[in-house]
Residue frames as qw, qx, qy, qz and C-alpha x, y, z in Angstrom:
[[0.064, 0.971, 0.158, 0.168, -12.42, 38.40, -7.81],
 [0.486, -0.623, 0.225, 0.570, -8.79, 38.67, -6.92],
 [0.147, 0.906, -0.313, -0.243, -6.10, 40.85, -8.96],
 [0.173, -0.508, 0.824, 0.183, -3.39, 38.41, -8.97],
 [0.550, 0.322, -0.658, -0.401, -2.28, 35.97, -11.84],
 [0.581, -0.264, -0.763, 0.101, -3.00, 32.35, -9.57],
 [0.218, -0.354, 0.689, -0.594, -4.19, 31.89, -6.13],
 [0.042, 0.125, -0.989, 0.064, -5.47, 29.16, -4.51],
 [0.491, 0.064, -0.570, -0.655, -8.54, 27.83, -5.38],
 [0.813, -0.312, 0.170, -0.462, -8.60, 24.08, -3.55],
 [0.401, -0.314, 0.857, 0.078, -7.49, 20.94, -3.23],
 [0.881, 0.239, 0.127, -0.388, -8.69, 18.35, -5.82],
 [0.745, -0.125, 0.554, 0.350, -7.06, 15.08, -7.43],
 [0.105, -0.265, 0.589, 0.756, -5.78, 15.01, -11.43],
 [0.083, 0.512, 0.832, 0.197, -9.56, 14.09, -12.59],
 [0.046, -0.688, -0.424, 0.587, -10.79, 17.74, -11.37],
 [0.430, 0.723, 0.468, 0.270, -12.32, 19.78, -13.75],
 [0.183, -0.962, 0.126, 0.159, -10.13, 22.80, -12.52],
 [0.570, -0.538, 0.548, 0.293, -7.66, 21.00, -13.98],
 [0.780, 0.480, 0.397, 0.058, -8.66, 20.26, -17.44],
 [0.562, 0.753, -0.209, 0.272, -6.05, 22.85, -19.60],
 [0.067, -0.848, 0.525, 0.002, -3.21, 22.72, -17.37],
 [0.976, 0.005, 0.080, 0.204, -0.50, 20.04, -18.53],
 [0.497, -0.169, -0.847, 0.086, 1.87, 18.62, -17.38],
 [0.792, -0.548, -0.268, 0.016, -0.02, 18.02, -13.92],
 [0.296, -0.775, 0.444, -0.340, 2.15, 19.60, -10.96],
 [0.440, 0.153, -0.853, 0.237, 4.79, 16.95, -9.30],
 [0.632, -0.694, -0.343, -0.022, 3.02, 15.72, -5.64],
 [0.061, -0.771, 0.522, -0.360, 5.16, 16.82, -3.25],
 [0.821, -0.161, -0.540, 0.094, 7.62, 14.42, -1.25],
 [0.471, -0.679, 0.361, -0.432, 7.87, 13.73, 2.19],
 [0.803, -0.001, -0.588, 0.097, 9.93, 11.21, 3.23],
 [0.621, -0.622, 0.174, -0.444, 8.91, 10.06, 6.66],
 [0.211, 0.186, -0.929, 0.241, 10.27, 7.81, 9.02],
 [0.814, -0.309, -0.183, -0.456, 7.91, 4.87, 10.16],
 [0.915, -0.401, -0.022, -0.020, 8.93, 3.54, 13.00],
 [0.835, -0.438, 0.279, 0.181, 12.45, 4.42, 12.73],
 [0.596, 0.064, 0.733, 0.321, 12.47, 3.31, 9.09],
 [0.278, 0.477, -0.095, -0.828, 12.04, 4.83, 5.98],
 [0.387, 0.088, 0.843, 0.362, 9.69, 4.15, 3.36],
 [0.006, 0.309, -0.285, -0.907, 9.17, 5.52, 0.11],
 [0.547, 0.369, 0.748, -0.078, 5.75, 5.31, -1.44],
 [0.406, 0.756, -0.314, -0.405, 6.64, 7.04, -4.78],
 [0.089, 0.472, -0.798, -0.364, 8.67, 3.87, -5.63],
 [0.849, -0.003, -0.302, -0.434, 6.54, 1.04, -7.59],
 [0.575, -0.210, 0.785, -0.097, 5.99, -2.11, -6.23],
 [0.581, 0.165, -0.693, -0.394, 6.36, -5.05, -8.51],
 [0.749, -0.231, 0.466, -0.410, 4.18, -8.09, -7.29],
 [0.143, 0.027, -0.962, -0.229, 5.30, -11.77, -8.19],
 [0.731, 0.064, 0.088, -0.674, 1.37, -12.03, -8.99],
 [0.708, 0.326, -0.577, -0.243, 2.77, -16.01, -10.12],
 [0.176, 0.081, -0.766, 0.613, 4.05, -16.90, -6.38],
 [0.203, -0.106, 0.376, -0.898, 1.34, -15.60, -4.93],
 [0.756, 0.267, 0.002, -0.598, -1.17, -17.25, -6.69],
 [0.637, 0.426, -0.630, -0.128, 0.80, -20.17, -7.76],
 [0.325, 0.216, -0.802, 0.453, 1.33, -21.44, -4.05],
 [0.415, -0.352, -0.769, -0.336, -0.82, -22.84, -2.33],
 [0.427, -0.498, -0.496, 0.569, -0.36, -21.51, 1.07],
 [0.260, -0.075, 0.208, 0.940, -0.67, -18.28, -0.45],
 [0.222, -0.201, -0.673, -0.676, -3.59, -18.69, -2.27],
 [0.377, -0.364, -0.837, -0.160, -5.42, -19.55, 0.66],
 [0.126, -0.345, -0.318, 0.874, -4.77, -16.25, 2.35],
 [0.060, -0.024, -0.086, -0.994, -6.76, -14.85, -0.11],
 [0.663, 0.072, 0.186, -0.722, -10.81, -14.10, 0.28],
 [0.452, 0.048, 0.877, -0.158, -12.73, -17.55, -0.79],
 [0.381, 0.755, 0.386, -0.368, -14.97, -15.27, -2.45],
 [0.403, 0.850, -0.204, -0.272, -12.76, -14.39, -5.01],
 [0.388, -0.566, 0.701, 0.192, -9.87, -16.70, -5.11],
 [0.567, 0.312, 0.733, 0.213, -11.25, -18.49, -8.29],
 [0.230, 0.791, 0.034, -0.566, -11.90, -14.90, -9.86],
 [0.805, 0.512, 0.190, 0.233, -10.70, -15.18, -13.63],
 [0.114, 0.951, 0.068, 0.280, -9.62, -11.63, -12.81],
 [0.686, -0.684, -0.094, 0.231, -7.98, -12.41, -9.67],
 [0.675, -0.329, -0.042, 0.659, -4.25, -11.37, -10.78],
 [0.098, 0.629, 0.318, 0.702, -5.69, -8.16, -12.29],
 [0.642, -0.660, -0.376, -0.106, -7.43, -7.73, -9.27],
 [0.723, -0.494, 0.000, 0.483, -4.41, -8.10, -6.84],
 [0.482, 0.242, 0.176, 0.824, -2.08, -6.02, -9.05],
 [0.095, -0.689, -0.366, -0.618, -4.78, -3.19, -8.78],
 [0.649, -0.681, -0.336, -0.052, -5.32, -3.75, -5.43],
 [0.731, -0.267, -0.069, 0.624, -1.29, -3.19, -4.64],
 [0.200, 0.440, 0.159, 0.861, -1.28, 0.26, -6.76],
 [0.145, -0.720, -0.157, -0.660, -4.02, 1.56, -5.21],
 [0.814, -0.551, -0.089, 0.160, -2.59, 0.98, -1.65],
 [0.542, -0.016, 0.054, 0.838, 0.55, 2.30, -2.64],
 [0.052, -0.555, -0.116, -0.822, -1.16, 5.54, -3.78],
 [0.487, -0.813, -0.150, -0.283, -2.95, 5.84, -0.47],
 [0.767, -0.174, -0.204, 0.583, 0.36, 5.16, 1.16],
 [0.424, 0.298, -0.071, 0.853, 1.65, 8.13, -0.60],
 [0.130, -0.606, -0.074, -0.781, -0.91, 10.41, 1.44],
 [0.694, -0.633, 0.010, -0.342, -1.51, 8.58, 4.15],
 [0.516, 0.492, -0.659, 0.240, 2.14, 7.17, 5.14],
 [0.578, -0.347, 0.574, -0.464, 0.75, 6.03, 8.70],
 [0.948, 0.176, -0.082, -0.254, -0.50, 2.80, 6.76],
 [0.652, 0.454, -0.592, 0.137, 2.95, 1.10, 6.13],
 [0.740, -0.586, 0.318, -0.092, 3.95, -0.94, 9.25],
 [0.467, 0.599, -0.648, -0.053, 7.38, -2.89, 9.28],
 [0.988, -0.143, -0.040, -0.050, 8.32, -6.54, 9.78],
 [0.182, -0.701, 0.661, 0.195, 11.54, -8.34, 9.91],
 [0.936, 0.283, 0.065, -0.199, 12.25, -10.87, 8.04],
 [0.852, 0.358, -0.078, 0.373, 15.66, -12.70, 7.45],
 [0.470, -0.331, 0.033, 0.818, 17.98, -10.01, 9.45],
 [0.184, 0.105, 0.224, 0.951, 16.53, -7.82, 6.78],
 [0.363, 0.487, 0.366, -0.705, 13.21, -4.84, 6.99],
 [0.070, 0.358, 0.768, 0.526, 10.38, -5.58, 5.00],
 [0.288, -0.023, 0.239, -0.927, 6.99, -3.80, 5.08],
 [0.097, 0.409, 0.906, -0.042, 3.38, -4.51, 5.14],
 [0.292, 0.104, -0.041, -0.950, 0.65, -2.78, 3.13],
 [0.437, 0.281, 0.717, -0.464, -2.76, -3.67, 3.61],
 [0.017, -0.131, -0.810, -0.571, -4.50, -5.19, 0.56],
 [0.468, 0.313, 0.738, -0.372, -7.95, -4.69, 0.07],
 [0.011, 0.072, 0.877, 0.475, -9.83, -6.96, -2.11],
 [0.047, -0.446, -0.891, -0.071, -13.29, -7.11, -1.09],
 [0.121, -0.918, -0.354, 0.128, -14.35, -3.63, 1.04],
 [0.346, 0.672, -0.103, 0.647, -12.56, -0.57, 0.72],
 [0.378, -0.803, 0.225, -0.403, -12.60, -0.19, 4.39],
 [0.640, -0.480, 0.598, -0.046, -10.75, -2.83, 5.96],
 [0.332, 0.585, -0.721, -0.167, -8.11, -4.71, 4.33],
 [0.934, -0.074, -0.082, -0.340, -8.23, -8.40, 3.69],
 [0.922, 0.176, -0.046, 0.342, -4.38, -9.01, 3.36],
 [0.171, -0.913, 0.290, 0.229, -0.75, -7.40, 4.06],
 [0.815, 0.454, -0.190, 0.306, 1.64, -7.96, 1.10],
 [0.480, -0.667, 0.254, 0.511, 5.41, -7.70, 2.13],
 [0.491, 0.834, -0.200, 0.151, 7.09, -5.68, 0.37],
 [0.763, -0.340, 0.208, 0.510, 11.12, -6.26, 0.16],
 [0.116, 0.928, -0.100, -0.341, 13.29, -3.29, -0.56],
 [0.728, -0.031, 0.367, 0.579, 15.59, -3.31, -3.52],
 [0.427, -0.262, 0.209, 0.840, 17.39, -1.02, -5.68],
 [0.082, 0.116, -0.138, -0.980, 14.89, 1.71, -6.14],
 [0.662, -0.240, -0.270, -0.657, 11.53, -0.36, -5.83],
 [0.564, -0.197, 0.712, -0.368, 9.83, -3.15, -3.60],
 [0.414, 0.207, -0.811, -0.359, 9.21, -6.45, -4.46],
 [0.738, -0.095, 0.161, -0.649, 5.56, -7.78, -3.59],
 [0.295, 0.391, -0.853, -0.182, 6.65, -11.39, -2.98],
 [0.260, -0.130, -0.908, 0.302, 4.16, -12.76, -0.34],
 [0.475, -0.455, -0.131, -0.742, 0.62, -12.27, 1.15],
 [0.185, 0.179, -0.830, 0.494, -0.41, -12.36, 4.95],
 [0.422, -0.611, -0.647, 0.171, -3.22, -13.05, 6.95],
 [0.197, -0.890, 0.002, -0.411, -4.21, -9.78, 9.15],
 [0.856, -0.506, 0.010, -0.108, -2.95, -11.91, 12.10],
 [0.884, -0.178, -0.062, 0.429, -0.04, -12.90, 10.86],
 [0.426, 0.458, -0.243, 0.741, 1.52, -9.58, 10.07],
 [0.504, -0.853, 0.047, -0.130, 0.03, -8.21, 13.70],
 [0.756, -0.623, 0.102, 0.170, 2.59, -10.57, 14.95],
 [0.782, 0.343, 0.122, 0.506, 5.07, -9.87, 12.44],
 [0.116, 0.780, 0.030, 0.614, 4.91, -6.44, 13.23],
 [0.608, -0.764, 0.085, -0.199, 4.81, -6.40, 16.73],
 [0.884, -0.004, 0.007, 0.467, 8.42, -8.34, 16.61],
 [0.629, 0.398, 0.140, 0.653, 9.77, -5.06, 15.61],
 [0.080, 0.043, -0.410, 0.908, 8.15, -2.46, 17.62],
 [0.223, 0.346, 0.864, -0.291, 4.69, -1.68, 18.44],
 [0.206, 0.425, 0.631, 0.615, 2.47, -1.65, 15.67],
 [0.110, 0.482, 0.300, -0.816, 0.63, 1.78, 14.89],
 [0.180, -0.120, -0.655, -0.724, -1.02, 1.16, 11.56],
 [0.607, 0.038, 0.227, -0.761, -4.69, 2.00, 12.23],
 [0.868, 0.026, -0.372, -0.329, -5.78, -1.59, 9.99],
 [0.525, 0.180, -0.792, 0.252, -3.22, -3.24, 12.09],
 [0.186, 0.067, -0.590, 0.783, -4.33, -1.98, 15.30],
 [0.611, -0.229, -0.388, -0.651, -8.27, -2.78, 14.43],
 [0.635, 0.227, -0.737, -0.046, -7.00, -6.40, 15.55],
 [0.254, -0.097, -0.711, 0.648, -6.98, -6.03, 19.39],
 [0.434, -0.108, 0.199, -0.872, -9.84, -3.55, 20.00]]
């Protein structure tokens, strides 16, 4: 019952039926935060070497048991890295950083199995306008990866001790 030509309405995602004749689709807004220090952007894509990951054996054995024969499995993982990036982009507490080599990598929690608690942390390695999803960790091992760097505050990371 208002006068005026727009006013806000609610929040909802790009699937909302309040949304059905306007196109294009507003831009999100960015925020680029510092984590820990560090910045990281979760608007830029992550490519995953889904052929490493799976292709090595020490890898392979990070992931679930339950699924690690999946047919699906590098569907699966690919999916799994998008939609973790997209929750990055709203929830930017998630991203914890590592070192690695003299240089910052990150860790985003993977999850494969529950949607609540991540089974894996992929590092991500910055390059020249995206990351590069070369490696999957144990929970454990990125705690201590992280903690090398400062003290972790990622809520999945910081499950680990309670």
């Amino acid at each position: 019952d208002s006068m005026l030509e727009w006013y806000f309405k609610g929040f909802c995602d790009e699937m909302s039926p309040w949304l059905k004749y306007i196109e294009p689709l507003p831009e999100r807004p960015v925020y680029h935060m510092a984590q820990q220090g560090l910045n990281f952007n979760p608007e830029w894509s992550i490519r995953v070497n889904v052929e490493h990951i799976l292709g090595d054996e020490e890898n392979l054995n990070r992931i679930p048991a339950k699924i690690r024969k999946a047919k699906n499995l590098p569907l699966l993982l690919e999916t799994a890295v998008e939609l973790a990036r997209r929750k990055a982009v709203i929830e930017p507490g998630l991203i914890s950083a590592q070192g690695y080599m003299g240089r910052v990598q990150y860790l985003l929690p993977i999850y494969l199995t529950k949607m609540n608690k991540p089974d894996l942390a992929m590092t991500l390695t910055v390059m020249d306008g995206y990351y590069l999803g070369n490696t999957c960790l144990t929970l454990e091992m990125a705690y201590l990866n992280a903690r090398a760097i400062a003290k972790p505050s990622a809520p999945w990371l910081l499950e680990l001790i309670k």
